[in-house]
C-alpha positions in Angstrom: -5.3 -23.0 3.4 -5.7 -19.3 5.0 -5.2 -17.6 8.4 -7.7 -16.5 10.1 -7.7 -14.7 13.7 -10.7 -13.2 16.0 -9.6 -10.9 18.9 -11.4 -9.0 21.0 -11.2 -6.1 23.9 -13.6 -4.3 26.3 -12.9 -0.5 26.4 -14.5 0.9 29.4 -14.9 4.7 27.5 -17.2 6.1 25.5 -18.3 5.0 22.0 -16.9 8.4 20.3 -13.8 8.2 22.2 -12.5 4.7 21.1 -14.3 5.5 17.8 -12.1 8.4 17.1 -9.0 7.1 19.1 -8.5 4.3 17.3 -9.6 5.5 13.7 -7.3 8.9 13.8 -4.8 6.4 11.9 -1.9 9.7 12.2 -2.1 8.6 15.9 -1.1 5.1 15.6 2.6 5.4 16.4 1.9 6.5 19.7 -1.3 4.3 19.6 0.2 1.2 18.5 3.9 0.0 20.1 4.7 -2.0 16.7 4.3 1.2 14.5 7.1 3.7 13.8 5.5 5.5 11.3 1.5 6.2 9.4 1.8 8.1 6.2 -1.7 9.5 4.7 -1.3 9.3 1.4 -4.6 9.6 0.3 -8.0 10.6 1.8 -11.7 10.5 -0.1 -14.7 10.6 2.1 -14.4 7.2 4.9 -11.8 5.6 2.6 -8.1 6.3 3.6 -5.0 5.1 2.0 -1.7 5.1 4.3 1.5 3.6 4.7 2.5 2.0 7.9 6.1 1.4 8.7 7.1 -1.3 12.1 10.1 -0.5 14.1 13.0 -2.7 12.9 11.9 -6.8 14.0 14.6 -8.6 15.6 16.8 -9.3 12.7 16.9 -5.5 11.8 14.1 -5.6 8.9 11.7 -2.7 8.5 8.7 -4.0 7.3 6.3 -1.0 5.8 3.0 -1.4 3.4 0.0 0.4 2.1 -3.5 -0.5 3.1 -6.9 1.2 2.7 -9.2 1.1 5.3 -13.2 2.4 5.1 -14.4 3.1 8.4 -18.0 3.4 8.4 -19.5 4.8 11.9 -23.0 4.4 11.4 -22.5 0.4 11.3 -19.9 0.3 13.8 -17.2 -1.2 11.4 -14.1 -0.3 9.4 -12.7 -2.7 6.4 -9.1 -2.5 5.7 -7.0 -4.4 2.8 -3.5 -4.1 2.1 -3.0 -2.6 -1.4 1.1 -3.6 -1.4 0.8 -6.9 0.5 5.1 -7.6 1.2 4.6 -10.9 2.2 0.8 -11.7 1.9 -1.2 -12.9 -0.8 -3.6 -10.9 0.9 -4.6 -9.5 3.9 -7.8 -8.5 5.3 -9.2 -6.7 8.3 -12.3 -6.0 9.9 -12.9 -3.8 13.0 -16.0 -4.0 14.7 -17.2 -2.0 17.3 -19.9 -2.8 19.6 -21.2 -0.2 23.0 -22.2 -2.8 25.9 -22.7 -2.5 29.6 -18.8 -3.2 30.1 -17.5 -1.2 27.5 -16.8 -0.7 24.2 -16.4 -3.9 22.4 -13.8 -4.0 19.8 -12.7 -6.4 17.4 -10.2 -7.2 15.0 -11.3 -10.0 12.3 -7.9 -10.6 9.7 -8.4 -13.1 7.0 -5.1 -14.0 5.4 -2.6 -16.0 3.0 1.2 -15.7 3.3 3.1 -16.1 -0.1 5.0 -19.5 -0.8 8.7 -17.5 -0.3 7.4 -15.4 2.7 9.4 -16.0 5.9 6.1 -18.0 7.7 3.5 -19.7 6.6 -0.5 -19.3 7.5 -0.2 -20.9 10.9 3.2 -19.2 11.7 1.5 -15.9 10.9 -1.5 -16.8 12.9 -0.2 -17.4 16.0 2.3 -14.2 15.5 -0.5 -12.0 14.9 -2.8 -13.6 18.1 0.4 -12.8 20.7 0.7 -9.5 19.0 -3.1 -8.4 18.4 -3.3 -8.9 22.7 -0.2 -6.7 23.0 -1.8 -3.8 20.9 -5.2 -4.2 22.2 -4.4 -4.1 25.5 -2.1 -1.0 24.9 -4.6 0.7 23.4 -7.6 0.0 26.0 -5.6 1.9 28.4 -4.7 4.8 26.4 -8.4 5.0 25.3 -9.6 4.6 29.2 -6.9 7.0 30.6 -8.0 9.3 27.7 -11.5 8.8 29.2 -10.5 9.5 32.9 -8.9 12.4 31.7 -12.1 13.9 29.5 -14.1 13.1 32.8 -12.1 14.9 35.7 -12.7 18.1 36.9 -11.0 20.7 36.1 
């Protein structure tokens, strides 16, 4: 068994903006609410390898990993795998995004498995990353449309 969760937002800015808003991965403390830290460890080309450390959960834990992530513009898509997985077998991400007449479509695609001794299991995780992924994504459409509203006043 494995968790798997599909999410999806409407970003009323332009393609480059939520492009480069949400892929400046320094950015995502102020970005993300869940994120106290993003360490760039290493950068080659699209591939970048960072550590991301959460804000202490409600029992005081910091939880902090390394991923990799390859954004690739021309396609519209980033993948992203964690390199130390804590608590996952595995865990990976795909980030799709998508200019429509309402917006820029963005999705999140995980594919997961929690370790036997990890504090929840594949549904547990599921549903934790579901509440959470509407939190961020709504946080972050309205940074990326008040960054918009901004770019487009007058001066």
């Amino acid at each position: 068994m494995a968790g798997h969760t599909d999410n999806e937002i409407f970003i009323a800015a332009p393609f480059d903006l939520v492009w480069d808003m949400t892929n400046d991965v320094e950015s995502w403390p102020s970005l993300f609410s869940e994120y106290a830290a993003a360490d760039i460890l290493h950068r080659e080309g699209d591939l970048v390898r960072f550590r991301l450390t959460m804000h202490p959960d409600e029992n005081g834990k910091v939880w902090s990993w390394v991923s990799e992530r390859v954004a690739d513009r021309r396609s519209g898509t980033v993948r992203a795998e964690r390199v130390e997985t804590g608590p996952f077998e595995y865990m990976k991400i795909r980030w799709e995004y998508t200019d429509t007449r309402e917006g820029v479509r963005m999705r999140w695609i995980q594919d997961f498995h929690m370790k036997p001794e990890a504090p929840v299991d594949d549904p547990g995780m599921t549903d934790r990353i579901n509440r959470n992924t509407l939190v961020q994504m709504r946080r972050i459409k309205e940074q990326v449309e008040s960054a918009a509203r901004a770019a487009s006043a007058p001066a």
